[in-house]
N, C-alpha and C positions, 0 to 999 in steps of 0.2 A: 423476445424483443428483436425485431431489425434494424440492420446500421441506421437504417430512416428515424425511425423509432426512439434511436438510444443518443442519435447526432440531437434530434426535436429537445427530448428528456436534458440532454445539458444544456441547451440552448435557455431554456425555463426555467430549472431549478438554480443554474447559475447565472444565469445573467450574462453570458460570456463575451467578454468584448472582444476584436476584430484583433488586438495583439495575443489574447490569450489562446484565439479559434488558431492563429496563425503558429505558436507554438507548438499546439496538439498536432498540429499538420506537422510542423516540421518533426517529432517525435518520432508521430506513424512514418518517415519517408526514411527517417535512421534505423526504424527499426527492421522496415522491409528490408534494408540495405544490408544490413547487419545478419538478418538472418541465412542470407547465403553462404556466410563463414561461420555462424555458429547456432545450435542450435535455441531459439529462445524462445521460444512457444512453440505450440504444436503447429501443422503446417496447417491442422482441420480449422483451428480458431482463426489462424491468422484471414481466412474469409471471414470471421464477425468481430475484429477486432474493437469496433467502435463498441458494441454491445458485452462481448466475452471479457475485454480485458479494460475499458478506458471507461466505461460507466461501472462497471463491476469495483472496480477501485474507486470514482468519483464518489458514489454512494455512502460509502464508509464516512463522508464529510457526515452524515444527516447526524451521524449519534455522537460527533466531535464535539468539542466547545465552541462558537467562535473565534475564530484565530484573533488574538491579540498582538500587539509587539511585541514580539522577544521570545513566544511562548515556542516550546519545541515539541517536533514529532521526529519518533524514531520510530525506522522502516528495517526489519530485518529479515535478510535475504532478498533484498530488495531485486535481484536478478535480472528481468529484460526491464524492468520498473515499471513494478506494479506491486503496490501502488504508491511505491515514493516517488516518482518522476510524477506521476499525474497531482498528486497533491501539493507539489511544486511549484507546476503551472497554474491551479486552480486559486493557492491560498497565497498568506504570508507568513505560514507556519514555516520556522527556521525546521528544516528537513533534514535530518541525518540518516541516511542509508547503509546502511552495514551491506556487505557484499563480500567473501572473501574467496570465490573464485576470479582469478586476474584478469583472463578475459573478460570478463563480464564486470567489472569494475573501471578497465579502459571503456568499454560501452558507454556504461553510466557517465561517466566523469566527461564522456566526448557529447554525451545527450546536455549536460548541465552548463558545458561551453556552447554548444551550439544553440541552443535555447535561454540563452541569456539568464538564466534561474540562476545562477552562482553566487549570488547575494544571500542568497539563504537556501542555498541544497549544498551539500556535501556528502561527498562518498569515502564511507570507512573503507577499506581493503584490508579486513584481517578477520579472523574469527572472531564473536563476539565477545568471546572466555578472555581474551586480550582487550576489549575496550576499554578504557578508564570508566569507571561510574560518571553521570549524570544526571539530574531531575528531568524526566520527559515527560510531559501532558499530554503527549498521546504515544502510545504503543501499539503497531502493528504490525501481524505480519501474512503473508498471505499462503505461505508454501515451505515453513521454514523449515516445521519440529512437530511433531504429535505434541501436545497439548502441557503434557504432564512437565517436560522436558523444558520446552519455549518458557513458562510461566519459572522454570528453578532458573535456568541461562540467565534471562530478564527481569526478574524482581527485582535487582537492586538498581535498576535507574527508574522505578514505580515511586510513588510516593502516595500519600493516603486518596489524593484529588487525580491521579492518573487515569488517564481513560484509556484501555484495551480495546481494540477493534481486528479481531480474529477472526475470516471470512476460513470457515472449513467445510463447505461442501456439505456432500450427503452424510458427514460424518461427525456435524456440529455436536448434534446431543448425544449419540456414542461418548465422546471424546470428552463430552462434558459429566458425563456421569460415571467416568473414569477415576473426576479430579477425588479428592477428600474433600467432606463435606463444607469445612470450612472455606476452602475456595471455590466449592459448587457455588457456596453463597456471592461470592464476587461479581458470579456473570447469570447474562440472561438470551435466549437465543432472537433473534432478528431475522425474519425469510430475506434473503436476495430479492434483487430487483428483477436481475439477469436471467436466475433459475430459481423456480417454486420451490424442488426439491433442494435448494441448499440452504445453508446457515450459518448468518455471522455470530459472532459469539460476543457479545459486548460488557466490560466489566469497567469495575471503576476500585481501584485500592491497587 
C-alpha cells in the first residue's frame, strides 16, 4: 500500500471530515518533530507513515463495535500512538492510553492537547500492574507483550462483551497457538491491510 493509496483508503472507509484530515496532519507534524529527540519509530517507516503506522491502526476500527457514548478503549503501550492517538481522532471511543515510559507519555499527552482529543483521550503514565481495574470494550495493543503475558496483565479490565484487537505481525498464529486452549478459543486471526504477511488477532471475552 502507498501513502496515496492508504491517505484514498481513509478517505472511503471513514468518511473523514476536513477537522479530522487536519488533526491527522497535525499528529504526523508532532511526530516528525518529536522524532529528532526521541526515538519513535523506525526512521525506515517513517517514509510510509500514512500506510505503516496511521491505516495499520485505523483498520483495527473494522472488527470494533461502533463506538457509542461512554463506551471505552484501552490502548497499551500506546508509545509514539499507535493506535490510541489515531483512534482518537477517528472515533468517540473515550481512549485510555497506558504508556509508562516518561518521555513518551509527555509525547502523548502534548499530541492529545494539541489535537484537541482531550475530551475523550487520556494518557496513563505508569505500568499497567499499577492501573486501577476498569470495563474496557475494546482492548488493544500493538507492541506491548507476547501474547501469553498481555492477556494475564489485561484480563481484569476484559469483561465477557470485550473486544481484543492484537495487531502481531508475522508472529499472529505462532503466538496464538502458544495460548491454552481455552483462550485459543477466544481469538481468531485477521490478514492486515498494510502487510499480507501479518496478523491481527481479534477476540471477544
Amino acid at each position: 500500500m502507498t501513502e496515496e493509496e492508504a491517505q484514498a483508503w481513509l478517505h472511503a472507509e471513514y468518511d473523514v471530515s476536513r477537522e479530522t484530515w487536519q488533526r491527522l496532519e497535525t499528529f504526523i507534524a508532532l511526530l516528525r518533530d518529536e522524532m529528532q529527540r526521541q526515538n519513535l519509530i523506525s526512521q525506515a517507516s517513517a517514509d510510509s507513515l500514512w500506510a505503516r503506522h496511521i491505516v495499520d491502526s485505523a483498520q483495527l476500527l473494522r472488527y470494533a463495535p461502533a463506538p457509542e457514548t461512554g463506551q471505552t478503549w484501552l490502548d497499551l503501550g500506546t508509545g509514539a500512538g499507535f493506535p490510541g492517538i489515531i483512534i482518537a481522532i477517528l472515533t468517540p471511543y473515550h481512549v485510555h492510553m497506558v504508556e509508562s515510559r516518561k518521555r513518551r507519555v509527555e509525547f502523548l499527552s502534548h499530541v492529545v492537547d494539541q489535537t484537541g482529543i482531550g475530551d475523550h483521550a487520556n494518557v496513563i503514565g505508569d505500568r499497567l500492574e499499577n492501573v486501577e481495574s476498569f470495563p474496557a470494550d475494546v482492548i488493544s495493543a500493538r507492541a506491548f507483550a507476547p501474547l501469553e503475558r498481555l492477556i494475564a496483565l489485561s484480563h481484569r479490565f476484559s469483561t465477557e462483551n470485550t473486544v481484543w484487537l492484537l495487531p502481531k505481525g508475522k508472529n499472529a498464529v505462532r503466538e496464538l497457538k502458544g495460548l491454552s486452549p481455552k483462550r485459543q478459543k477466544m481469538f481468531h486471526v485477521e490478514h492486515s491491510l498494510t502487510d499480507p504477511n501479518a496478523g491481527i488477532l481479534v477476540g471477544k471475552g
